[in-house]
N, C-alpha and C positions, 0 to 999 in steps of 0.2 A: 664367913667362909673365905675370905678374903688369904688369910696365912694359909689354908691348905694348896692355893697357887704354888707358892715356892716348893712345895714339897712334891718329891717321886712316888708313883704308885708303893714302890719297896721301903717308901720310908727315907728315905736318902735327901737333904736338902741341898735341892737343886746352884742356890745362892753363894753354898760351899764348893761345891764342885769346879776341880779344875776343869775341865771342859768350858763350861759357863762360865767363871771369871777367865778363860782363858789366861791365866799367866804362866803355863805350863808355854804354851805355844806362841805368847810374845816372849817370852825368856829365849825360847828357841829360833825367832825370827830375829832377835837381837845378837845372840851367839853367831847364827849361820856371817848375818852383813858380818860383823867383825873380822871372821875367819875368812871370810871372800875380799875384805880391805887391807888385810893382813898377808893372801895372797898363800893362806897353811893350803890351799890344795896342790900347789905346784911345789910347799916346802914341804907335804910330807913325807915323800919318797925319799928322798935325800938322806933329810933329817934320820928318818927311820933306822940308816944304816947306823948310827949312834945308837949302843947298847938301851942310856936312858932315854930313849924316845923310839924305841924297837916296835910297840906298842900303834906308832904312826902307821907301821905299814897294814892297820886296816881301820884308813882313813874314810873309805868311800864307804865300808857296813856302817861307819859313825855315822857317816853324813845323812846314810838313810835311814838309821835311826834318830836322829835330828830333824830329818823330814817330815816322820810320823810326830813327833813330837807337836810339827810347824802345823798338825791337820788335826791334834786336840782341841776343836771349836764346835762348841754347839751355843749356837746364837737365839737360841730358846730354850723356855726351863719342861720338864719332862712335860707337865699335862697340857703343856702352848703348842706341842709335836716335836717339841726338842729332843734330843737323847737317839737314840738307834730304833728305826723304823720296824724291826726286826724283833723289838724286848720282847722276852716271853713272859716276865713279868708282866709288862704293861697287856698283855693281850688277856692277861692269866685275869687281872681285874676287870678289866671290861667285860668280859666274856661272864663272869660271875655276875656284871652289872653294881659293882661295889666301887667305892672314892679311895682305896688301897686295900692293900694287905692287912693294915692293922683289923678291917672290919671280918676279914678271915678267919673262920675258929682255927685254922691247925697253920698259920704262919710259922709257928713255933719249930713247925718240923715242916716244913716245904722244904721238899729240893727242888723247886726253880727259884724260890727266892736266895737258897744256898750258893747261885752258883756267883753272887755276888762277892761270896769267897774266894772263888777262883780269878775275881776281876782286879782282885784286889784288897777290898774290905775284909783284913784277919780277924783283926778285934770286933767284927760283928755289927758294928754302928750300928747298922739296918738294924738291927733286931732290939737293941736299946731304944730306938726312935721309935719303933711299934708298939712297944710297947707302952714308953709313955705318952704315947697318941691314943692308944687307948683306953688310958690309965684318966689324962688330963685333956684330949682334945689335941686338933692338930697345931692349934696356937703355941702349947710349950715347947713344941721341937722347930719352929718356925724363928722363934724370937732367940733360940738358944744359940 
């Protein structure tokens, strides 16, 4: 039972995830140093008034969305308490008293596990992972 660790209630392997490898948010604490060595908060006003760099003058929405960017860490994988304290997935399993979704008969059509669409996931991962977790066990999506 060992490989169902890395794996999220919904299926989603934890090991993948930007949040947990964090390289989303050292990418972005690498960007910001540059641009604060580089001194672009005091050029981009300036700059801005240049047609091709008109786009500068909204520097500081960048910055804050570069900030969120710098707060994509979760330093644990979903079933260690990682991930958002809040998931209605993860309550939605416990609450059944199941090890995920895949052991749910109607995954298939939940909309709490749907809203992983709205999170991001288009192409459905989560539901290819369910499936073959419950098709082969949680090992084949673990290794994959």
């Amino acid at each position: 039972m060992k490989a169902i660790s890395s794996i999220a209630y919904c299926g989603l392997v934890c090991g993948k995830c930007a949040g947990y490898t964090q390289s989303i948010a050292n990418l972005a604490d690498d960007l910001q140093k540059e641009l604060v060595r580089n001194k672009c908060d005091k050029a981009a006003k300036p700059l801005s008034k240049i047609p091709v760099f008109a786009a500068l003058k909204h520097y500081d929405k960048f910055n804050a969305v570069l900030d969120c960017f710098r707060q994509m860490r979760c330093k644990k994988m979903c079933r260690a308490g990682g991930g958002s304290p809040d998931c209605k997935i993860k309550k939605c399993v416990k609450e059944k008293g199941l090890l995920g979704c895949w052991q749910c008969g109607s995954f298939e059509k939940c909309k709490t596990l749907s809203l992983l669409e709205k999170y991001g996931d288009t192409d459905k991962s989560y539901l290819k992972n369910l499936r073959k977790i419950k098709k082969y066990g949680p090992a084949a999506v673990a290794k994959a």
